[in-house]
C-alpha positions, 0 to 999 in steps of 0.5 A: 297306205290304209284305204277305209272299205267304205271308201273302196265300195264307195267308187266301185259302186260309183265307178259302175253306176255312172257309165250305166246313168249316162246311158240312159241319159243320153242315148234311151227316151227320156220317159224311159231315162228318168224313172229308171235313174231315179230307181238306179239312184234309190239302190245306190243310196241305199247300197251306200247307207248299208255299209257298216264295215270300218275296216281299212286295206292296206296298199302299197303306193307302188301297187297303187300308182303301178296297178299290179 
């Protein structure tokens, strides 16, 4: 199974910014919340246009159902 590395960085980056939005969202002021997830949502735009990597990685469908 080839995944492309855009993809790969794609939810890593996602996987990391989410958890850190709903944070901020939710439990911090909102006159604090909001600015700070726009600036977060800049660097994840411009994290996610600055990759220009074509290359794939080759999985095995065991080690990515499995995990190991």
């Amino acid at each position: 199974m080839n995944i492309k590395s855009k993809i790969l960085i794609l939810l890593n980056l996602l996987y990391c910014y989410i958890p850190v939005c709903l944070f901020l969202l939710g439990w911090v002021k909102w006159w604090i919340a909001m600015p700070t997830t726009i600036i977060l949502c800049y660097f994840f735009y411009q994290q996610t246009t600055s990759v220009t990597k074509d290359e794939s990685v080759y999985m095995n469908r065991i080690m990515f159902v499995g995990g190991q």
